[in-house]
N, C-alpha and C positions, 0 to 999 in steps of 0.2 A: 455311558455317554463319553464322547470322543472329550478328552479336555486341550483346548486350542494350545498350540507351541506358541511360546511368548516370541515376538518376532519387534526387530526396530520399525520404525517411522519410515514410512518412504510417501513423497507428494506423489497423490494420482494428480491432484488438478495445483497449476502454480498459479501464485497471483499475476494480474494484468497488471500493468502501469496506466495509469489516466490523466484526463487534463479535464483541468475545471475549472469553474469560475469561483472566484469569490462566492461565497454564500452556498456554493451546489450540498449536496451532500456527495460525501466519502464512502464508498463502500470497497472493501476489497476482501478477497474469499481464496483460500486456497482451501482442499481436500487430504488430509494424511491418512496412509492406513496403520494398522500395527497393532499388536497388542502385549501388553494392556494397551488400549486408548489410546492416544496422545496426548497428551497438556497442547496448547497451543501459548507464544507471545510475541507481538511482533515489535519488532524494535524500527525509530525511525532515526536515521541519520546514526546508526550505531548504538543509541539511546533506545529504554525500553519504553514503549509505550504504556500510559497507567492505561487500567481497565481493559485490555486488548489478549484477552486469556479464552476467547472463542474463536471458531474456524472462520469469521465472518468480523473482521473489524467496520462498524460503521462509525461515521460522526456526521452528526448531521448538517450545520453549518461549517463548512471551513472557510478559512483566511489562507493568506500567503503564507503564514506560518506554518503552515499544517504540509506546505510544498517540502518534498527533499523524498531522499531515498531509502526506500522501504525494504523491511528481508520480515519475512514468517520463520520461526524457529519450533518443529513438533519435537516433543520427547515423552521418551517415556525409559521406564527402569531398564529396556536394553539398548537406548541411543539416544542421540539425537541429529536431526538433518535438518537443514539452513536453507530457504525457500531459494531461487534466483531472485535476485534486487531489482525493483523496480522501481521507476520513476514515477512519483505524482507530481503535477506543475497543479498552481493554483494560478490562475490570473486575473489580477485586480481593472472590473470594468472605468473605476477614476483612472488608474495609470494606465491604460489600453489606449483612453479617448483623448489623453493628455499627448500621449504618445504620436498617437494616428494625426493629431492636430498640427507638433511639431515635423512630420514627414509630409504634411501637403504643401505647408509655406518652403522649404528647404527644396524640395524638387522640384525645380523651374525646368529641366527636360523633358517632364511628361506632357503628352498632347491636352 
């Protein structure tokens, strides 16, 4: 049998960026090849994320907290490569309607 050339990590698939509401679930997926494997971890805001060591980070309820900017990181014993950064917004439906409240009474040019 052919025994496989150990090769770095490279993304076939990178993660999306999303927007969501309070409460939605998080899901974000990238794809790496390589071998051996890759480990996967993804870090938020530079920070690593706990429990986030699969190719698929979900969480199921988020908050505002959970908004900021994401990177996936695969490795393995011959590399490692850094997903493109994306954006998740989280947006809270109290501050949304609090919001939208203050822009009706303030715009007196609208028909």
């Amino acid at each position: 049998a052919a025994t496989a050339t150990a090769t770095a990590p490279f993304f076939e698939r990178e993660p999306k960026g999303v927007d969501l509401w309070a409460g939605d679930e998080l899901r974000l997926e990238v794809k790496a090849v390589g071998y051996p494997r890759p480990e996967y971890v993804w870090f938020k805001d530079g920070r690593e994320v706990a429990n986030s060591v699969q190719d698929v980070y979900v969480k199921s309820r988020v908050s505002t907290e959970d908004a900021g900017i994401y990177v996936c990181v695969a490795r393995n014993p011959e590399g490692a490569i850094e997903s493109k950064e994306i954006m998740v917004k989280v947006r809270d439906p109290a501050i949304v309607q609090q919001r939208s409240r203050d822009d009706h009474s303030s715009s007196s040019s609208s028909p």
